[in-house]
SEBA-75823 format. One record per residue (C-alpha): residue in one letter; residue number from 1; x, z, y; chain. Coordinates in Angstrom, 1 decimal. Example, Ala and Ser with C-alpha at 12.3 -4.5 7.8 and 13.67 -1.06 7.14 Angstrom:
! SEBA-75823
{type = A seq = 1 east = 12.3 up = 7.8 north = -4.5 mol = A};
{type = S seq = 2 east = 13.7 up = 7.1 north = -1.1 mol = A};
! end
This chain:
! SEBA-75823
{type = X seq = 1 east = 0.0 up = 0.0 north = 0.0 mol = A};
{type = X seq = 2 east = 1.4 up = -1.1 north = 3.4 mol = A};
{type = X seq = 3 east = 1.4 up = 2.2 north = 5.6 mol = A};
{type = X seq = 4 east = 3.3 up = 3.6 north = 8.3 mol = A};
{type = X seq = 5 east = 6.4 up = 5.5 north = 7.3 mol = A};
{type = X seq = 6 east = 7.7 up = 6.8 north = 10.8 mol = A};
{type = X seq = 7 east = 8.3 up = 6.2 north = 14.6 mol = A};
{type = X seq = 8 east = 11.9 up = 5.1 north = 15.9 mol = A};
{type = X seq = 9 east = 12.2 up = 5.8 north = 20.3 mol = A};
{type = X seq = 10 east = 15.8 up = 4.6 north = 21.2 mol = A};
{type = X seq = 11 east = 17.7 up = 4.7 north = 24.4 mol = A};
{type = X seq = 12 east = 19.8 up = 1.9 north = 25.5 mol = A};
{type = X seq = 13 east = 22.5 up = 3.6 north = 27.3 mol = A};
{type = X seq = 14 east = 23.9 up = 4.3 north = 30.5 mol = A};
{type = X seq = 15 east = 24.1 up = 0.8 north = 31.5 mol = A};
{type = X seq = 16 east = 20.7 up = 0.4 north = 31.2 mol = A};
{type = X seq = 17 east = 19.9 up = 3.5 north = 32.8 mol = A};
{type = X seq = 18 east = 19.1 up = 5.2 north = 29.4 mol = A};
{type = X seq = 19 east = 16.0 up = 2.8 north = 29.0 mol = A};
{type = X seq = 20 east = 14.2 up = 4.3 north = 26.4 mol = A};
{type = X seq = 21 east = 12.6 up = 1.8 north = 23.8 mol = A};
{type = X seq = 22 east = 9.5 up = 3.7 north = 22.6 mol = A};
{type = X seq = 23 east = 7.2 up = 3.2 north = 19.9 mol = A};
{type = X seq = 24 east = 8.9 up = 0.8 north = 17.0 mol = A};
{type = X seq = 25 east = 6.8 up = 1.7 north = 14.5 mol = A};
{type = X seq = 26 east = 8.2 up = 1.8 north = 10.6 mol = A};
{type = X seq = 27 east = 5.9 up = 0.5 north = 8.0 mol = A};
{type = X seq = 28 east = 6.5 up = -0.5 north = 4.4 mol = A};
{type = X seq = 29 east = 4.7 up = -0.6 north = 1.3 mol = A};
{type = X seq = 30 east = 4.4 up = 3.4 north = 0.2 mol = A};
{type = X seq = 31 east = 2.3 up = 4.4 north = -3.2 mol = A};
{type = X seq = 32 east = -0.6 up = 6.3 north = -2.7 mol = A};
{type = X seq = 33 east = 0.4 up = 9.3 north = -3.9 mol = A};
{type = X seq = 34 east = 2.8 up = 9.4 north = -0.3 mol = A};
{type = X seq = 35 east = 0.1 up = 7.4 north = 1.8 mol = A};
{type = X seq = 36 east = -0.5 up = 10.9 north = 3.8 mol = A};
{type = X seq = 37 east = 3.0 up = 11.4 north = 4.0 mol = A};
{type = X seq = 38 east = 3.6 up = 13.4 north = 7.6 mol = A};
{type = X seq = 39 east = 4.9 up = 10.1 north = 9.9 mol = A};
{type = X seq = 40 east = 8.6 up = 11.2 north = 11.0 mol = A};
{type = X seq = 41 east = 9.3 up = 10.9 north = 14.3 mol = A};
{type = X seq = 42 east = 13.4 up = 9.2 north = 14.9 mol = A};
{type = X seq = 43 east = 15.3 up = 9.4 north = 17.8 mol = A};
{type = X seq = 44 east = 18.9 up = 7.2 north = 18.5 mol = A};
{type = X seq = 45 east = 20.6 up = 5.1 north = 20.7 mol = A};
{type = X seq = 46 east = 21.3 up = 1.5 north = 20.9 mol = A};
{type = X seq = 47 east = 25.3 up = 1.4 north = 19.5 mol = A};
{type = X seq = 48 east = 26.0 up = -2.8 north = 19.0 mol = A};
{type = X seq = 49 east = 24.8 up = -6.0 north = 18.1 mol = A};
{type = X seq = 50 east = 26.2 up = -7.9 north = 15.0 mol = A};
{type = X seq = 51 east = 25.7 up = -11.3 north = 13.3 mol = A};
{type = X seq = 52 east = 23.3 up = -10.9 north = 10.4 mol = A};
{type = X seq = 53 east = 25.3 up = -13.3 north = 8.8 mol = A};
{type = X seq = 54 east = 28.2 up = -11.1 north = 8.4 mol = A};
{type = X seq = 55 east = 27.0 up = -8.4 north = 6.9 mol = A};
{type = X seq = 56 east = 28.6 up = -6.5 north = 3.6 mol = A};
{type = X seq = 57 east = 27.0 up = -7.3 north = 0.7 mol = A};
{type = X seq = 58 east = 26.7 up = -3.4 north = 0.6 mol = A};
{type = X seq = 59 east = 24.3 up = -2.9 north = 2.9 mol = A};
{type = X seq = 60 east = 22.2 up = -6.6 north = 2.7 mol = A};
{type = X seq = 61 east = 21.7 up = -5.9 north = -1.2 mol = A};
{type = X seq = 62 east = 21.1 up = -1.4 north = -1.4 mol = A};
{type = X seq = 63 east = 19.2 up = -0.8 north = 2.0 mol = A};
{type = X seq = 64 east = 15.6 up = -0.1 north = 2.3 mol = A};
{type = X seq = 65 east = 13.8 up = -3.0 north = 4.5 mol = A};
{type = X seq = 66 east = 10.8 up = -2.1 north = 6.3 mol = A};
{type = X seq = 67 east = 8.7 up = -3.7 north = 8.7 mol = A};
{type = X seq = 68 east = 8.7 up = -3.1 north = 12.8 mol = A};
{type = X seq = 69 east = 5.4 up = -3.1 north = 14.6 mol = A};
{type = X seq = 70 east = 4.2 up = -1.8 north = 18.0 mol = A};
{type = X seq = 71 east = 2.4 up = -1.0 north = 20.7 mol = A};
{type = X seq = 72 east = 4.8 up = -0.8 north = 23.8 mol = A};
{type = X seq = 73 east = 5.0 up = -3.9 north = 26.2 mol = A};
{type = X seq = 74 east = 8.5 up = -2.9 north = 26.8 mol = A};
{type = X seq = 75 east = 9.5 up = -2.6 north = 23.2 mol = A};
{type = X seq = 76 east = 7.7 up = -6.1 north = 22.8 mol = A};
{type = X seq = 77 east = 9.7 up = -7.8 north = 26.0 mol = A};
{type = X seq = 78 east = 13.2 up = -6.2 north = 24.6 mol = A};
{type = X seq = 79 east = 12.7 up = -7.9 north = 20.8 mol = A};
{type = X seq = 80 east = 11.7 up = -11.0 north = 22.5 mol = A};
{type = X seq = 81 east = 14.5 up = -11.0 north = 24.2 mol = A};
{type = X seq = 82 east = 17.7 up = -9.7 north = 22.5 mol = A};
{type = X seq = 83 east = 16.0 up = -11.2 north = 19.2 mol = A};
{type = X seq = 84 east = 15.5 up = -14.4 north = 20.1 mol = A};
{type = X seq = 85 east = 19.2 up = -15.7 north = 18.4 mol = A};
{type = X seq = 86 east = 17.5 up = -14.9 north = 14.2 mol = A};
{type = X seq = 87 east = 21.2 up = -14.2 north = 13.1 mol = A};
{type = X seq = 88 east = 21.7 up = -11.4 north = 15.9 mol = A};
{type = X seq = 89 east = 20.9 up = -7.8 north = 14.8 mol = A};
{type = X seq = 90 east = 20.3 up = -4.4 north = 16.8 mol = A};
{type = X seq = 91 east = 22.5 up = -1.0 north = 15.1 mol = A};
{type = X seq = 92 east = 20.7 up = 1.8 north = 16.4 mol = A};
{type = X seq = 93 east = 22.5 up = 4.7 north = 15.6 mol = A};
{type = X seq = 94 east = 19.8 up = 7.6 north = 14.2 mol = A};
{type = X seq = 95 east = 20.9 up = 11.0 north = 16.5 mol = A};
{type = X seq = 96 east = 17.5 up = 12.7 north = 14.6 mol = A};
{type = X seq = 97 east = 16.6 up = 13.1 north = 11.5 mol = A};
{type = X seq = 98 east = 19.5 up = 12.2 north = 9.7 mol = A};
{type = X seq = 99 east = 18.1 up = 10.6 north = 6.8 mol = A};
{type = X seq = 100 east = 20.4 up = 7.4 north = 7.2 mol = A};
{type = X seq = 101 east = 22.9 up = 7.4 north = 10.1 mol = A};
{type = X seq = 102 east = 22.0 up = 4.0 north = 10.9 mol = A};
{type = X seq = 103 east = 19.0 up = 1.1 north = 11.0 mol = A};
{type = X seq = 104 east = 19.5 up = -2.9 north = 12.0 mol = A};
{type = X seq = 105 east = 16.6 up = -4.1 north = 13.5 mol = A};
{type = X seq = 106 east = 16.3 up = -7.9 north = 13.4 mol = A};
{type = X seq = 107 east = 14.0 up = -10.4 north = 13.5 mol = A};
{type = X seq = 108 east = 12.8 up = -12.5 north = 10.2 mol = A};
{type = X seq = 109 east = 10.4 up = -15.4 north = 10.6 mol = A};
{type = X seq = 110 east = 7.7 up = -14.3 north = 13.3 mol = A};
{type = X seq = 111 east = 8.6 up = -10.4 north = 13.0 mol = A};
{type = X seq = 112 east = 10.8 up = -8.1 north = 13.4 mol = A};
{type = X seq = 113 east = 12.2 up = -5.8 north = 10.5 mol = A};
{type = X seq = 114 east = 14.5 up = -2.9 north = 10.0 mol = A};
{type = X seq = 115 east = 17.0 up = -2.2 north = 7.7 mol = A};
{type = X seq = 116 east = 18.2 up = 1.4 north = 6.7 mol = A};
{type = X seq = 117 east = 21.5 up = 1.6 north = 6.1 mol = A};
{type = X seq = 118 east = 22.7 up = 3.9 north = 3.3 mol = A};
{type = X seq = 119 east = 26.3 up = 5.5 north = 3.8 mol = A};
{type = X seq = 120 east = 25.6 up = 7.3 north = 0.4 mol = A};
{type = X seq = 121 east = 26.4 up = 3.6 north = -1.5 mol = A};
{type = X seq = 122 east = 29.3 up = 2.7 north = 0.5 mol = A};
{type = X seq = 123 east = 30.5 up = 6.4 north = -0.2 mol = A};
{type = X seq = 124 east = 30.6 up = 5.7 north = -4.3 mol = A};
{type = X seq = 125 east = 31.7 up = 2.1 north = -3.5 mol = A};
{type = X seq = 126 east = 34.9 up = 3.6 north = -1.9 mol = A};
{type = X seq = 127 east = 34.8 up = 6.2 north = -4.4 mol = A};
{type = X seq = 128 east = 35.0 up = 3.4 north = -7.2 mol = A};
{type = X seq = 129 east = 37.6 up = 1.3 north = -5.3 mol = A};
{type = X seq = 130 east = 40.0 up = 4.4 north = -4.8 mol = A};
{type = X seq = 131 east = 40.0 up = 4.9 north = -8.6 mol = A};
{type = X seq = 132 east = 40.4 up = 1.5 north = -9.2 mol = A};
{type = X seq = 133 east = 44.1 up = 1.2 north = -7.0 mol = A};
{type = X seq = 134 east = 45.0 up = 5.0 north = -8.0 mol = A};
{type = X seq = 135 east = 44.3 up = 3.1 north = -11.5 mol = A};
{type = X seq = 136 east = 46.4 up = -0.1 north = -10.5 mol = A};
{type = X seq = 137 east = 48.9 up = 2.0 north = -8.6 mol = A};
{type = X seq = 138 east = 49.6 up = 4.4 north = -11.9 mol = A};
{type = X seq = 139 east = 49.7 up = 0.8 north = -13.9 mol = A};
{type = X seq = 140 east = 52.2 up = -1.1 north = -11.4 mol = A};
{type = X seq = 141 east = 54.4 up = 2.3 north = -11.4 mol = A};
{type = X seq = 142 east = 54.6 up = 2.3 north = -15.3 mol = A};
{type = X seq = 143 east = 55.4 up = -1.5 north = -14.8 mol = A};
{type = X seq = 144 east = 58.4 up = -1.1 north = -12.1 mol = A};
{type = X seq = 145 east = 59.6 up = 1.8 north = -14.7 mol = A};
{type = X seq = 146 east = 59.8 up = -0.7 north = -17.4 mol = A};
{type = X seq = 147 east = 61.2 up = -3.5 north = -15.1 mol = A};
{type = X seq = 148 east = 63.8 up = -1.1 north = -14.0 mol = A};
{type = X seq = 149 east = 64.6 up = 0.1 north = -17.9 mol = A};
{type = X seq = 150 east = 64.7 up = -3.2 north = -18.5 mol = A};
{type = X seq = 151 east = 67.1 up = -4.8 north = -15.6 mol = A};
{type = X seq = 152 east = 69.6 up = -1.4 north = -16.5 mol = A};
{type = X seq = 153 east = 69.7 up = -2.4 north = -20.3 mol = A};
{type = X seq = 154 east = 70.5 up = -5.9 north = -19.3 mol = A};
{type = X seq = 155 east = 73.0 up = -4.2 north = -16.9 mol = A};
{type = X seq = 156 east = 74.5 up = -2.4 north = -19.6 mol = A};
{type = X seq = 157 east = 74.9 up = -5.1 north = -21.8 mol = A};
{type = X seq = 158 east = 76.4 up = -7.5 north = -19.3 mol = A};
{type = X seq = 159 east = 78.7 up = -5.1 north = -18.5 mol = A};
{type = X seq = 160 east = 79.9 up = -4.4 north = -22.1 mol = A};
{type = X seq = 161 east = 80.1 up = -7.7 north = -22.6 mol = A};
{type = X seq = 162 east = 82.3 up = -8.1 north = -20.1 mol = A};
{type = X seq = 163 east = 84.4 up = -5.1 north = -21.0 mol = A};
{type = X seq = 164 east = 84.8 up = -6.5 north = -24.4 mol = A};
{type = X seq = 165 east = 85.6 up = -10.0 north = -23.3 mol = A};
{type = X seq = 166 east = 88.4 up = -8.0 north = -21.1 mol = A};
{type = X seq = 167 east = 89.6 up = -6.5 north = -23.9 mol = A};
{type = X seq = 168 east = 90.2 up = -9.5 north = -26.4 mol = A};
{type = X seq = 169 east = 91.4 up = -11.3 north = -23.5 mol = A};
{type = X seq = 170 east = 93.9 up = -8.8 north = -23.3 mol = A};
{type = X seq = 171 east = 94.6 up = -7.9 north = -26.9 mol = A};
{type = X seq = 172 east = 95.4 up = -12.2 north = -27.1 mol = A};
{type = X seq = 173 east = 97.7 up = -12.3 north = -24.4 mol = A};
{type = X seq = 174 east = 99.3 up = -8.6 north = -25.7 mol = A};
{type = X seq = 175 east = 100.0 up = -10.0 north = -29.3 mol = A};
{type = X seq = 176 east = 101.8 up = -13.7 north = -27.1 mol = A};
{type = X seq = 177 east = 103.7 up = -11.3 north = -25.2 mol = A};
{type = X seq = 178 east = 104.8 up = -9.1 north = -28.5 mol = A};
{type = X seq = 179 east = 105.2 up = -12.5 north = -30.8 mol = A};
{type = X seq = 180 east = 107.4 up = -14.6 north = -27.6 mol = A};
{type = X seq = 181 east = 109.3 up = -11.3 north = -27.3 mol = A};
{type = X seq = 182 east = 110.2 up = -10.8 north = -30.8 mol = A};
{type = X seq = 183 east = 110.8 up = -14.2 north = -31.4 mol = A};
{type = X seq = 184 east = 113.8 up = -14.4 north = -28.7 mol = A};
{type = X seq = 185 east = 115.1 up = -11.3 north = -29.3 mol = A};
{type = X seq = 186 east = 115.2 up = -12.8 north = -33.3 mol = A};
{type = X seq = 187 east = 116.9 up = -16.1 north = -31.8 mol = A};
{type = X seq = 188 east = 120.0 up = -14.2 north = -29.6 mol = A};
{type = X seq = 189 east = 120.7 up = -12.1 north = -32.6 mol = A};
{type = X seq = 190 east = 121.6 up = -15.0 north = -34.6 mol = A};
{type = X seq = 191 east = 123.5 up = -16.6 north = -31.9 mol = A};
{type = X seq = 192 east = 125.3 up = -13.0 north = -32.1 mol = A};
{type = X seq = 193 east = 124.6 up = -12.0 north = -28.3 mol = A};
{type = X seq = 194 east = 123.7 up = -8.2 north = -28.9 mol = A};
{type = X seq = 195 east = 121.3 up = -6.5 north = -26.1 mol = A};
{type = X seq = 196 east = 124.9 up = -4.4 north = -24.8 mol = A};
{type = X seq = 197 east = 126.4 up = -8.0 north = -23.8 mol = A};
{type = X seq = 198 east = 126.6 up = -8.9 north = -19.9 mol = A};
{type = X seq = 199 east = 123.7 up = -11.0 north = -18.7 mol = A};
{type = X seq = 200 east = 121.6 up = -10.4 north = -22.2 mol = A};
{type = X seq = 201 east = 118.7 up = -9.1 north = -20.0 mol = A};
{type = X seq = 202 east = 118.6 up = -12.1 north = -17.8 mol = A};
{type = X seq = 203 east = 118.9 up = -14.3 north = -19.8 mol = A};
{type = X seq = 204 east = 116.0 up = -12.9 north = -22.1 mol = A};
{type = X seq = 205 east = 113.9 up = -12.7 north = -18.7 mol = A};
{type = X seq = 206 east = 114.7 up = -16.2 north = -17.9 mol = A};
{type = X seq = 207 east = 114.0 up = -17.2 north = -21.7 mol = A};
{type = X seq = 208 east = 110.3 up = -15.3 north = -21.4 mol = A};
{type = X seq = 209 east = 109.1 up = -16.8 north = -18.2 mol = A};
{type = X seq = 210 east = 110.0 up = -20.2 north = -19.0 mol = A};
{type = X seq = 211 east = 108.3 up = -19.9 north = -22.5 mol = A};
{type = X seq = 212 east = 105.4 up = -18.5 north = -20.2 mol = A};
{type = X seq = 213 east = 105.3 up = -21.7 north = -18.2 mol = A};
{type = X seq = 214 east = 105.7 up = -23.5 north = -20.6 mol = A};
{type = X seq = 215 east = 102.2 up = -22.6 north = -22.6 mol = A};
{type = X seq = 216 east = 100.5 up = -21.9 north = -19.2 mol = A};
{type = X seq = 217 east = 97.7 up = -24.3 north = -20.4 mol = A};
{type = X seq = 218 east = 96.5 up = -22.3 north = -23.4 mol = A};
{type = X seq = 219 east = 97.3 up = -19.0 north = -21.6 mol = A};
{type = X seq = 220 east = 94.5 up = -20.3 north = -19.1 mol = A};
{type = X seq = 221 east = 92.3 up = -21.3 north = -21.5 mol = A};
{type = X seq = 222 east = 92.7 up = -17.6 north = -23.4 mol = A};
{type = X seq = 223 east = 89.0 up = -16.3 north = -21.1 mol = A};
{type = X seq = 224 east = 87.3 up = -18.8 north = -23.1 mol = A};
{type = X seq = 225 east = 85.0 up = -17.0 north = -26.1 mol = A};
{type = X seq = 226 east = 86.2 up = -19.6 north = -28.3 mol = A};
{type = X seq = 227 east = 90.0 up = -20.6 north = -27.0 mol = A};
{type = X seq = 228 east = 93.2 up = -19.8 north = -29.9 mol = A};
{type = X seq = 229 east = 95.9 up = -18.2 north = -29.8 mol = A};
{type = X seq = 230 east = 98.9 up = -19.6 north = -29.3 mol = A};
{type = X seq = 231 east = 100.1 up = -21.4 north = -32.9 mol = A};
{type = X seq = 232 east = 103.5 up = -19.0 north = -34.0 mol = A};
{type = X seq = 233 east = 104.9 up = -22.5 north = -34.5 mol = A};
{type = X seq = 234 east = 105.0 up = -23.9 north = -31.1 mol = A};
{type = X seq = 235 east = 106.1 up = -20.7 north = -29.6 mol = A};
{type = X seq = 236 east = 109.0 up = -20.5 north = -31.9 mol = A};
{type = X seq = 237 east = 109.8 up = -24.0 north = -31.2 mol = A};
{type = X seq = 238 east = 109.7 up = -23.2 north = -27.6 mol = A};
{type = X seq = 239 east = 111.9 up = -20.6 north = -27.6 mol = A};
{type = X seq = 240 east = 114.1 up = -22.6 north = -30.1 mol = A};
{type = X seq = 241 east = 115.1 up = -25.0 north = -27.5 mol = A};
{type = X seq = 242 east = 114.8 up = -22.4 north = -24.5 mol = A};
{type = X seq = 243 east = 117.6 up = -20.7 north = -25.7 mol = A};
{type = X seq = 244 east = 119.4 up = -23.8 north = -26.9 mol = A};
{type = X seq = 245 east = 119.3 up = -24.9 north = -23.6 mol = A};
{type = X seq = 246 east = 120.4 up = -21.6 north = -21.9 mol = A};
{type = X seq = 247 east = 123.0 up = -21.0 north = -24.3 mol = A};
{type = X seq = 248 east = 124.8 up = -24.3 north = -24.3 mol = A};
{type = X seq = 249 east = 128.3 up = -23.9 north = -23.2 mol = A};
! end
């Protein structure tokens, strides 16, 4: 049953000399068991205008629409008015009773309407949306956790690997150096110079480093995962002909 549900007066605010709008009457459709429901009386103040349009689906789909009628010339020459754009709407905001904090009153077709907006539904909207990122947030956390486990294990192994790679790189060039040292200390004892002799130090120097030299190439190519060692052969021949050379008189 279509019955009246309440009376909205509104001012309109100090630059309007606190015109008071008097006499929008609510009405909806109200069962009979509340059609002699005591008409409530509201009082508020004009507070915007906003594009219909525009409005969060929040309100447009949850709020109670009623219908707007009255009596007051005034009331009647203000809608006409302000209402004539269909998309623009009127927030009054509600200073007594606070049912709902705010109403829209806007025009649909040939008349106007109001719509109550319910703070309680944006309330659990935010409600649900704060769970939802405290929810994401935990989630992302537990997710940078793993990504940061995970970038320290790689980390970890890229360094080892490394270490290890040092470590047979050095090992490699540790058994040329022990091999090309043995192998001229071999060749001046059986060209009898003994280690006591004059110049036996510099010339075993001189021998090393151009033995060095001389297998620079492979001794580059030792970083490699997969390079050789240096053959036993060609290092013996090496020094064979080193000290040949240097001990030719």
């Amino acid at each position: 049953m279509f019955a009246k549900a309440g009376v909205l007066n509104f001012k309109l605010g100090e630059k309007y000399a606190d015109t008071l709008i008097r006499d929008v009457q609510i009405w909806r459709d109200v069962d009979t068991a509340q059609e002699n429901t005591k008409i409530t009386t509201f009082k508020g103040s004009f507070l915007c205008y906003i594009d219909m349009k525009k409005l969060p689906v929040w309100i447009s789909h949850s709020s109670t629409i009623s219908t707007c009628l009255t009596c007051s010339a005034t009331a009647k020459s203000y809608f006409s008015v302000k209402l004539k754009r269909l998309r623009r709407g009127i927030v009054v905001e509600l200073t007594e009773p606070l049912a709902c904090k705010y109403v829209i009153l806007y025009r649909h077709e040939s008349r106007v309407e109001c719509l109550e907006v319910e703070l309680s539904v944006k309330k659990a909207l935010d409600g649900a949306i704060a769970k939802m990122q405290s929810t994401a947030a935990v989630s992302t956390k537990d997710n940078n956790i793993d990504a940061i486990l995970r970038q320290s294990q790689e980390k970890h192994l890229i360094h080892t690997k490394r270490i290890k790679k040092s470590m047979e790189i050095s090992e490699k060039r540790l058994q040329f150096n022990e091999t090309l040292s043995k192998l001229i200390l071999g060749g001046l004892r059986l060209r009898g110079i003994p280690n006591s002799q004059s110049g036996f130090q510099k010339l075993y120097q001189m021998t090393f480093a151009a033995a060095e030299f001389t297998h620079r190439n492979e001794l580059q190519q030792l970083p490699r995962t997969n390079a050789l060692d240096v053959p036993f052969e060609s290092l013996q021949s090496t020094v064979e002909a080193l000290l040949k050379l240097f001990t030719k008189s």
